[in-house]
C-alpha positions as CSV (number, residue, x, y, z in Angstrom):
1,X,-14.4,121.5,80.9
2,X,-11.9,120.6,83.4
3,X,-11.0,121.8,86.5
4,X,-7.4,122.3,85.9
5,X,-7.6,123.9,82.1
6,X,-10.0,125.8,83.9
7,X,-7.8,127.4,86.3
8,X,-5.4,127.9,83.3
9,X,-8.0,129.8,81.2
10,X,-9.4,131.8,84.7
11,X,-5.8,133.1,84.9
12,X,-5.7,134.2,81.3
13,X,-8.9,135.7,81.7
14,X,-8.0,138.1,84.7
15,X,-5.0,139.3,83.7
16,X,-7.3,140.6,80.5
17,X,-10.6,141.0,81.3
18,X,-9.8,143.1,84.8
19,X,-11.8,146.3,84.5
20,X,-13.1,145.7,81.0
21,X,-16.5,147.6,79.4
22,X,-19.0,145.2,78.8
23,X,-20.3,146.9,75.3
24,X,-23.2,144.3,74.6
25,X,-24.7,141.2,75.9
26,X,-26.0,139.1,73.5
27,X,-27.6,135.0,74.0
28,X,-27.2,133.3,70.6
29,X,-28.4,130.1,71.9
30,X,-30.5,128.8,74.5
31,X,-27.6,127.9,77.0
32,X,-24.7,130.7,75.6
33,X,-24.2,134.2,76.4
34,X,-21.4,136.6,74.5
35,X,-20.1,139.5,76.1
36,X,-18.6,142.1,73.9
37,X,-16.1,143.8,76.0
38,X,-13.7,146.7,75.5
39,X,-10.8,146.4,77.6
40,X,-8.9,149.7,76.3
41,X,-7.1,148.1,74.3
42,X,-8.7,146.0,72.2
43,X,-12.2,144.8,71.9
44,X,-12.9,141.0,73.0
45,X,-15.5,138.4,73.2
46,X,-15.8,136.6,76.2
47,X,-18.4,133.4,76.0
48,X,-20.3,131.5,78.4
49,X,-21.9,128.4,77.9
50,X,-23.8,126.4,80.4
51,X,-24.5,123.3,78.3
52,X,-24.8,120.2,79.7
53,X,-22.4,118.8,76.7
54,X,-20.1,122.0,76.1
55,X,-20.3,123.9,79.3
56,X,-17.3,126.4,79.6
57,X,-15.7,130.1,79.4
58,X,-13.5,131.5,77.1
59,X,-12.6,134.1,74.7
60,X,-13.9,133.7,71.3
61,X,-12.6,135.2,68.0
62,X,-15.8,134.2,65.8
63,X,-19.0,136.3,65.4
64,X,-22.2,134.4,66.9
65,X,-25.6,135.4,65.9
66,X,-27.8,138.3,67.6
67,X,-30.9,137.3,68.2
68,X,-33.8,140.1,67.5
69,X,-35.7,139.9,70.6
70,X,-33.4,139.0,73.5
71,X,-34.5,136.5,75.9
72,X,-35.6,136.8,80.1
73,X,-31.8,136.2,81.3
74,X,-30.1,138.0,78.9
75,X,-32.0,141.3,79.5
76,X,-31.4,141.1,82.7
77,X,-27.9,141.2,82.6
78,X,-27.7,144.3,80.4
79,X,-29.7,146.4,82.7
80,X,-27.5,144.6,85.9
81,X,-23.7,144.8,84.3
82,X,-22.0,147.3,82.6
83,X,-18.0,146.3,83.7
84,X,-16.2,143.3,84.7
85,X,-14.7,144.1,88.1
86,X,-12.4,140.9,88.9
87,X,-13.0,136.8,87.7
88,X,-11.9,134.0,90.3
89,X,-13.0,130.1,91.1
90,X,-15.1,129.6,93.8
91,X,-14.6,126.4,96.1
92,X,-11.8,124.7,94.0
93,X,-14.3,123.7,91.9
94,X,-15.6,124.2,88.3
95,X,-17.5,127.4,89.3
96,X,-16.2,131.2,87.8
97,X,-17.2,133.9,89.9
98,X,-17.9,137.1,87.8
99,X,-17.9,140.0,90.2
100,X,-19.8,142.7,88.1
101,X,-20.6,146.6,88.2
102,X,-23.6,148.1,86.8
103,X,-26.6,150.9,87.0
104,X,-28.2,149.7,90.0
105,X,-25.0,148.1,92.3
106,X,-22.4,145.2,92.2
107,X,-23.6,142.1,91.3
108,X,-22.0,138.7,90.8
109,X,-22.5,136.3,87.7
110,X,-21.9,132.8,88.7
111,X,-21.1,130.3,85.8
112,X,-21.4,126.9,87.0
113,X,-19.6,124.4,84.7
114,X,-20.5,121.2,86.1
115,X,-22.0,119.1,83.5
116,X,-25.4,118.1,83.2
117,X,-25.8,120.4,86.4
118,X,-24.2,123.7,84.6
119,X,-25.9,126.9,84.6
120,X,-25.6,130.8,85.4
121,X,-27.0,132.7,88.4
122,X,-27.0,136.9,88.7
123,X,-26.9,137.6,93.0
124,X,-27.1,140.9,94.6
125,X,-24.5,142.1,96.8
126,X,-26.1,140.2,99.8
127,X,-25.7,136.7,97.7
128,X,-29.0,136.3,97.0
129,X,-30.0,135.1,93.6
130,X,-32.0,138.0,91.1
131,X,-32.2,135.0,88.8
132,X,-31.2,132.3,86.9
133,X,-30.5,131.2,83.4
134,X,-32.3,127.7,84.4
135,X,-34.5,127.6,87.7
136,X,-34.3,124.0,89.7
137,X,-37.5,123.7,92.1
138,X,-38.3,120.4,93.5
139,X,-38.2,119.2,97.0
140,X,-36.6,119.9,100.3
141,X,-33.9,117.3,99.2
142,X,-33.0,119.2,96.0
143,X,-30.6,122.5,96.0
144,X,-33.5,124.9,95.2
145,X,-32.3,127.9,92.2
146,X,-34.7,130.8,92.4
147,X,-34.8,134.3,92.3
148,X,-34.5,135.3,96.1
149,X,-33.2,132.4,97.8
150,X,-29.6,133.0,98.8
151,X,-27.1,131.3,96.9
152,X,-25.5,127.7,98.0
153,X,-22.5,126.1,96.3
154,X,-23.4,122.7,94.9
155,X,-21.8,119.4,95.9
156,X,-18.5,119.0,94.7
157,X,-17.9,115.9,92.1
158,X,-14.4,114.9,92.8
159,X,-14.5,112.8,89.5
160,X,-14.5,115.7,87.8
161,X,-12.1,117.7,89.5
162,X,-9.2,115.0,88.0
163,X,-6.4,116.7,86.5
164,X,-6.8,116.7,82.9
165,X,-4.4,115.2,80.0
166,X,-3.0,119.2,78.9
167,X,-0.6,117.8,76.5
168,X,-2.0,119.8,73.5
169,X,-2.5,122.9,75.2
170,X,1.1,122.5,76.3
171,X,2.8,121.9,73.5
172,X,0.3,124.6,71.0
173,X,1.7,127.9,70.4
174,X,-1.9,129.6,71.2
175,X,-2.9,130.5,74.7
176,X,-5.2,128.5,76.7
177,X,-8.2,130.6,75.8
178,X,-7.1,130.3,71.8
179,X,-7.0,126.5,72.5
180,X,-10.1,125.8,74.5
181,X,-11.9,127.9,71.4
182,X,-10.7,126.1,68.3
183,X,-11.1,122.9,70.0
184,X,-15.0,123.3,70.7
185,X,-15.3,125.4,67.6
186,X,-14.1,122.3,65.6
187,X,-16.0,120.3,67.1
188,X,-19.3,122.1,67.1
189,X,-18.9,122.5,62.9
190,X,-18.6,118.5,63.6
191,X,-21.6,118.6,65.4
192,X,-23.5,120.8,63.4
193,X,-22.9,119.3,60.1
194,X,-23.6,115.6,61.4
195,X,-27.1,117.5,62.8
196,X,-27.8,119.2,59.9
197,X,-27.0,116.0,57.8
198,X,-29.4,114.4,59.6
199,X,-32.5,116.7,59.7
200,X,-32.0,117.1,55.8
201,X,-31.6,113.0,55.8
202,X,-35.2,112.9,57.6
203,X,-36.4,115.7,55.5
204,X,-35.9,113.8,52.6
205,X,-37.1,110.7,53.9
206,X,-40.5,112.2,54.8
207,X,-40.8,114.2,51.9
208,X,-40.4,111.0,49.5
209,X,-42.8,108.5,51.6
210,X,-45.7,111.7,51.2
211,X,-44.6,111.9,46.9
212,X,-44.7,107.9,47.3
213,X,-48.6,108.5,48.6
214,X,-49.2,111.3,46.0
215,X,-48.1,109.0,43.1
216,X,-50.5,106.3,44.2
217,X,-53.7,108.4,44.6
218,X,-53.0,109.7,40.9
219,X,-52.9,106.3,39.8
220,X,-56.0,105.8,41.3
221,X,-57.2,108.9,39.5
222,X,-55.9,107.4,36.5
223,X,-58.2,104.4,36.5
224,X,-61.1,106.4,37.3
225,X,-60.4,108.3,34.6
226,X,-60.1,105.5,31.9
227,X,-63.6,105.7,31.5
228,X,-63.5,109.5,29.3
229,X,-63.3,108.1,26.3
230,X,-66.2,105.5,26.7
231,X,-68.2,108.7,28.0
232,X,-67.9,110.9,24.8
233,X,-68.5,107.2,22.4
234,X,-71.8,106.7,24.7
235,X,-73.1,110.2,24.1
236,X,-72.7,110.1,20.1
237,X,-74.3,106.8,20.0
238,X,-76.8,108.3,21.5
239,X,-77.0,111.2,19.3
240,X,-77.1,109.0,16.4
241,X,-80.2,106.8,17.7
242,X,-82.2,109.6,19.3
243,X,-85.1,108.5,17.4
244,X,-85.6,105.4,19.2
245,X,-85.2,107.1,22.9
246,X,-87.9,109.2,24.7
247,X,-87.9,109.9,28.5
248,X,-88.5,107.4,31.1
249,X,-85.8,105.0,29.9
250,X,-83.5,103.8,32.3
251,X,-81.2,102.2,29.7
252,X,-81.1,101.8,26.0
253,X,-79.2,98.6,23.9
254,X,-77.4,100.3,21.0
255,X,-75.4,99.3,17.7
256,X,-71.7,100.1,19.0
257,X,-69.6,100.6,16.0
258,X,-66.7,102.0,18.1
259,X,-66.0,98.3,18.6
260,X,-64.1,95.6,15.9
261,X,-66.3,94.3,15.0
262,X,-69.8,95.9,15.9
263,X,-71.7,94.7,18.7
264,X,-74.6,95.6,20.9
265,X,-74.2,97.7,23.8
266,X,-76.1,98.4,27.1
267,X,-76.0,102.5,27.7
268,X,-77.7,103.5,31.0
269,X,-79.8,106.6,30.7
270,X,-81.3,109.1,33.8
271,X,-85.1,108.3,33.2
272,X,-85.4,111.8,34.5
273,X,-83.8,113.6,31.7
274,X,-84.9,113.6,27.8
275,X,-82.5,111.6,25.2
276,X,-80.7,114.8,24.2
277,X,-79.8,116.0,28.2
278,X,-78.8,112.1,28.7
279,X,-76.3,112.4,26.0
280,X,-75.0,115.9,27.1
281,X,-74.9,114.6,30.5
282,X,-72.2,111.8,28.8
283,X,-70.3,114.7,26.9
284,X,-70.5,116.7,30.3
285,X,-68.3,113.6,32.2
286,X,-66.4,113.4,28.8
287,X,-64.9,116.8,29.8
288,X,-64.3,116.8,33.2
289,X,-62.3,113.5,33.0
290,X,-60.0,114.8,30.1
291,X,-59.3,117.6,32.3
292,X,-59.1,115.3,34.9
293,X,-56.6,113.2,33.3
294,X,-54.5,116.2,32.1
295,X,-54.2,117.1,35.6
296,X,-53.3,114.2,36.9
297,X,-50.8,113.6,34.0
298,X,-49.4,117.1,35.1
299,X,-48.8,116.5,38.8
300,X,-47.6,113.2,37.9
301,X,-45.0,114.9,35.8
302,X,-44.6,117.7,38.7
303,X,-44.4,114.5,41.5
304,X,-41.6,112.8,39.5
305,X,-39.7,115.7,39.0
306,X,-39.4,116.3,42.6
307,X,-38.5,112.4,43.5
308,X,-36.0,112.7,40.9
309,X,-34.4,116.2,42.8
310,X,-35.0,114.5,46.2
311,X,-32.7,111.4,44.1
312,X,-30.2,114.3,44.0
313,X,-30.5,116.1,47.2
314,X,-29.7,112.3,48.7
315,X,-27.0,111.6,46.6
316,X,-25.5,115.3,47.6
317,X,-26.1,114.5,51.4
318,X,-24.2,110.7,50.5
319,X,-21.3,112.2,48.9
320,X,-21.1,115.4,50.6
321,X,-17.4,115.9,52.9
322,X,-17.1,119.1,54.1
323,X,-19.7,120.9,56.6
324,X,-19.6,123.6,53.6
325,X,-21.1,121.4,51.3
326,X,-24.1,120.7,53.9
327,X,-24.4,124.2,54.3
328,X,-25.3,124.5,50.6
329,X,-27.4,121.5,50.4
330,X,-29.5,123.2,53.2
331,X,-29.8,126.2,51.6
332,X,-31.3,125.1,48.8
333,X,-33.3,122.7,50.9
334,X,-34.4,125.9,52.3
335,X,-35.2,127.4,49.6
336,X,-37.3,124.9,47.7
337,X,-39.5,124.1,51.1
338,X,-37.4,120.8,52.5
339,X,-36.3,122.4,55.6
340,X,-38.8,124.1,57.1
341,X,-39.2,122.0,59.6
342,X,-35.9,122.6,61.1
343,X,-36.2,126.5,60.8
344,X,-36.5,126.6,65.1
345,X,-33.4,124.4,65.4
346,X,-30.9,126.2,63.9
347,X,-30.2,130.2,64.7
348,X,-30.9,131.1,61.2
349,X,-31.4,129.7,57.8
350,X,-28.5,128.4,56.3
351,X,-26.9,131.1,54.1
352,X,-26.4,130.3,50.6
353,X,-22.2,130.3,50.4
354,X,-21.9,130.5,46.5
355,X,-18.7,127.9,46.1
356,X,-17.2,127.2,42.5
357,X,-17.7,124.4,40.6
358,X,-14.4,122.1,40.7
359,X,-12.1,121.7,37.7
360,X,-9.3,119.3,36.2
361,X,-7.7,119.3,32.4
362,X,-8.2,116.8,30.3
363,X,-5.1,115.1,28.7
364,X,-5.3,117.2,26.0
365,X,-5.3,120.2,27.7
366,X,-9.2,120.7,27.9
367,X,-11.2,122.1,30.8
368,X,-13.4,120.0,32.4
369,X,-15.6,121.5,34.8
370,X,-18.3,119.7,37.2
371,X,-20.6,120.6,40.3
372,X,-20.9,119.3,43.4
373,X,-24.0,120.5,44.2
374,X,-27.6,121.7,42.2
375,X,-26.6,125.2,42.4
376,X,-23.2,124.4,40.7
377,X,-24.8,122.6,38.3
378,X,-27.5,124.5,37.4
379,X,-24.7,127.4,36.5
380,X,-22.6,125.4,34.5
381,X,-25.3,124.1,32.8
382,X,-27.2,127.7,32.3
383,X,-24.4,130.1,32.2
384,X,-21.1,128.7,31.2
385,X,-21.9,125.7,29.2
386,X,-21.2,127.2,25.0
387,X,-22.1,125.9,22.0
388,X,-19.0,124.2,21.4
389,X,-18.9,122.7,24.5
390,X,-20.1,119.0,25.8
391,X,-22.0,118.5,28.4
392,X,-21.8,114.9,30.4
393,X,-24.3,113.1,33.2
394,X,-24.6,109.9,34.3
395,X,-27.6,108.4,32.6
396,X,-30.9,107.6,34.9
397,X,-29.1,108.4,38.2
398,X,-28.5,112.0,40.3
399,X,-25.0,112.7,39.8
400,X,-22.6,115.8,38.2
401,X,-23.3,118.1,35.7
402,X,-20.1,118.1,33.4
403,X,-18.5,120.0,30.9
404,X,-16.0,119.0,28.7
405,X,-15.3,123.1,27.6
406,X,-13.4,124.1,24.1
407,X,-12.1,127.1,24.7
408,X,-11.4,129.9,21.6
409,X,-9.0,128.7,18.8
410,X,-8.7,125.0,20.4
411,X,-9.3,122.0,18.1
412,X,-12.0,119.4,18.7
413,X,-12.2,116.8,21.6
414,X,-10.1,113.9,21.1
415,X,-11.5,110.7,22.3
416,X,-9.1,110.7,25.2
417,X,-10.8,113.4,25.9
418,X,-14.4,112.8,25.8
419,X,-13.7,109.7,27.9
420,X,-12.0,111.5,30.6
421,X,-15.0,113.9,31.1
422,X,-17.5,110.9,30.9
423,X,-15.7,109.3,33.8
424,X,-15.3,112.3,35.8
425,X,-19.5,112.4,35.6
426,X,-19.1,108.2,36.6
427,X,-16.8,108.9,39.4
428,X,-19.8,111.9,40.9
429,X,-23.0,109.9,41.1
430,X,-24.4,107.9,42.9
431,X,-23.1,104.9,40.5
432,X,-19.2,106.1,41.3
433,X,-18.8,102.1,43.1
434,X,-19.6,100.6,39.9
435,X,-17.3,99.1,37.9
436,X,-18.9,99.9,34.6
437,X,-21.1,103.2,34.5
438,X,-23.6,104.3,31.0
439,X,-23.1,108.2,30.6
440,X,-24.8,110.6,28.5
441,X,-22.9,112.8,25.8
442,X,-25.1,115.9,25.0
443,X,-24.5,118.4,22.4
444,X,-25.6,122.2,24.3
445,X,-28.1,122.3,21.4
446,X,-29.9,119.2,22.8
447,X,-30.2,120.5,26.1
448,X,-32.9,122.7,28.1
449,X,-33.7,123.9,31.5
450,X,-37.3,124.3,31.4
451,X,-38.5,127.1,33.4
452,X,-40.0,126.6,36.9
453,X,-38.1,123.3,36.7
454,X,-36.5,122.5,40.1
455,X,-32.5,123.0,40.7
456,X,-30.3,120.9,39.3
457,X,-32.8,119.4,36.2
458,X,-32.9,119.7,32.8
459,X,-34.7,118.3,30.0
460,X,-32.5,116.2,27.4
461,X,-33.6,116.3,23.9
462,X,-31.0,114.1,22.4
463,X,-28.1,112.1,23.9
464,X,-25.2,109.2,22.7
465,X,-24.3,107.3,25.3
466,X,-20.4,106.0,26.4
467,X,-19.8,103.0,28.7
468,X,-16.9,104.4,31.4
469,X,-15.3,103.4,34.4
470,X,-15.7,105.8,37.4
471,X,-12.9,108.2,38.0
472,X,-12.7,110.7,41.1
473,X,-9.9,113.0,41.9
474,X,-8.9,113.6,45.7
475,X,-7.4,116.0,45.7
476,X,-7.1,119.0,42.9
């Protein structure tokens, strides 16, 4: 933050924060502290932020998270202040001097906003520090930060202190505070949604390369398994020839008719075990390799499901605009196990903002309806799609579920029609660059969402298929 905005929002500050209640203290984030203040007129927030990248003070008009257990720092300061006495600059420098009342004596808060150096400091009325939001040891060199020592101003960085380019606070309509707010607001929903992009991006990543491994130990299963069918054929051959076994063989040459045309065969035998336990002992591997393969045949089908959501999910993140759409990505990230991973970075899990599907009319006045995310999807396809409706997706690619909807006493689609839905599903996949794009036509009858299945799947019975160019509308 620069010095001379600084000064502009300091000014704004006293004139209305001068005597004001401090109702709750609250540290949403590792290097930010809110103050909920009542100043008898109105109740503000007043935030502090001593990181490195977004160090400053201002009022702020949005809500910030309370964390349940407050940390070291921020219980100090609600047993230390209760009122906000007077707030200057210190030094002609990017320091805000908070001089403070509370249950035990005046105290001072010192926010120091100087970059990679920034932090906050609670001193007694002698200016000595009770502690620190970050403590600095090190050597004699160093400007030691720790509870006790008294309190020296750092270096100033005359870089820094440069008058900054106020043109847009200038020229805005909202105060300097108002400013200073939207502008790092704005960009911390940048910030966050290129973050959150990313974790869900890596999430994804990882989570495909472990499936990737999965799918190649079940085909390895799968060839171990191969052999069921030649266990159950050796133990009814040797049914049928138990007459010439007895115990003590360690292999027997039988007659295989299971092969075209007959031939001998060599069946090893446990010399241990009498000819009717070898043959069990055959049906016995018979078994457990059919349920064997049936299990790996069902986590193959469970593993390809979820490569084909993680298709989707990575499609989503691709195609996603607004920090809005992330948000609802992540919460169904969250909620199928993707992003636990980053439950520590982020104040809270990402809360599941139910947005409509989006909508355009067809050129004969027909409703088409698509999501833009699994959750959409899944509704439309689940809860709004009727039986004289047709339901569109691009074929073998994550993309749109759309619906071409009739709605009561409408006649049926004109081709027009069906080809403007089909190139609305074209224009929301992940084959939308193409110049030619194959896309299912479904009757509702045809379709099913098997249960347990994950978000944004289905199971299609019975399609026709049209050959459309993409189509995407900007703006609706």
């Amino acid at each position: 933050m620069h010095y001379e905005l600084l000064k502009k929002v300091v000014v704004e500050l006293t004139a209305k924060l001068t005597n004001a209640r401090v109702a709750k203290i609250h540290q949403p984030a590792a290097d930010v502290l809110i103050f909920r203040l009542w100043t008898g007129r109105e109740n503000l927030r007043l935030l502090l932020s001593a990181d490195p990248k977004t160090c400053r003070i201002h009022l702020a008009a949005a809500s910030y998270p309370n964390p349940f257990t407050p940390p070291r720092f921020c219980q100090l300061l609600r047993a230390r202040v209760s009122r906000i006495l007077s707030i200057e600059l210190l030094n002609d420098d990017r320091i805000v001097s908070l001089h403070c009342a509370g249950p035990k004596g005046e105290t001072c808060l010192i926010v120091e906003l100087t970059g990679t150096s920034s932090n906050m400091l609670l001193l007694d009325d002698n200016n000595s520090i009770i502690d620190v939001l970050r403590r600095v040891t090190g050597d004699s060199s160093r400007r030691q930060i720790v509870p006790g020592q008294p309190y020296r101003l750092p270096e100033k960085n005359q870089a820094a202190l440069q008058r900054a380019d106020l043109a847009m606070e200038e020229v805005s309509d909202l105060s300097f505070n108002e400013s200073v707010d939207k502008l790092y607001t704005q960009g911390q929903l940048s910030e966050k949604k290129s973050d959150l992009t990313s974790v869900l991006k890596k999430s994804v990543t990882n989570k495909r390369k472990k499936l990737q491994r999965r799918l190649k130990s079940i085909a390895e299963e799968q060839l171990r398994q191969a052999d069921a069918e030649q266990y159950k054929q050796s133990g009814e051959l040797l049914l049928a020839n138990l007459h010439s076994l007895s115990r003590g063989m360690e292999s027997v040459e039988i007659f295989n008719y299971y092969r075209q045309p007959p031939e001998p065969s060599t069946v090893l035998l446990d010399d241990r075990l009498s000819p009717q336990e070898n043959a069990e002992r055959y049906f016995k591997r018979y078994k457990k390799a059919k349920r064997g393969r049936e299990h790996s045949h069902r986590r193959l089908q469970e593993t390809q499901a979820e490569l084909d959501w993680l298709d989707s999910i990575d499609y989503l993140l691709k195609d996603a605009v607004a920090a809005a759409e992330i948000e609802e990505i992540a919460a169904e990230c969250w909620q199928n196990g993707l992003l636990k991973e980053a439950a520590d970075r982020y104040a809270k899990k990402p809360q599941n903002v139910k947005s409509p599907p989006l909508e355009a009319v067809s050129p004969n006045g027909f409703k088409v309806l698509w999501g833009r995310n699994n959750r959409q999807n899944d509704y439309l396809t689940t809860k709004v799609l009727a039986k004289n409706d047709l339901w569109f997706h691009v074929h073998r690619s994550p993309g749109s579920h759309v619906l071409l909807s009739r709605g009561a006493g409408q006649d049926g689609f004109a081709e027009e029609d069906i080809l403007f839905a089909a190139s609305i599903a074209a224009g929301y996949s992940r084959s939308k660059d193409d110049n030619k794009v194959e896309v299912m036509l479904v009757e509702p009858k045809f379709l099913k969402k098997p249960k347990g299945c994950r978000p944004g799947l289905v199971a299609v019975q019975r399609h026709k298929t049209i050959i459309v160019q993409p189509f995407r509308l900007h703006s609706l």
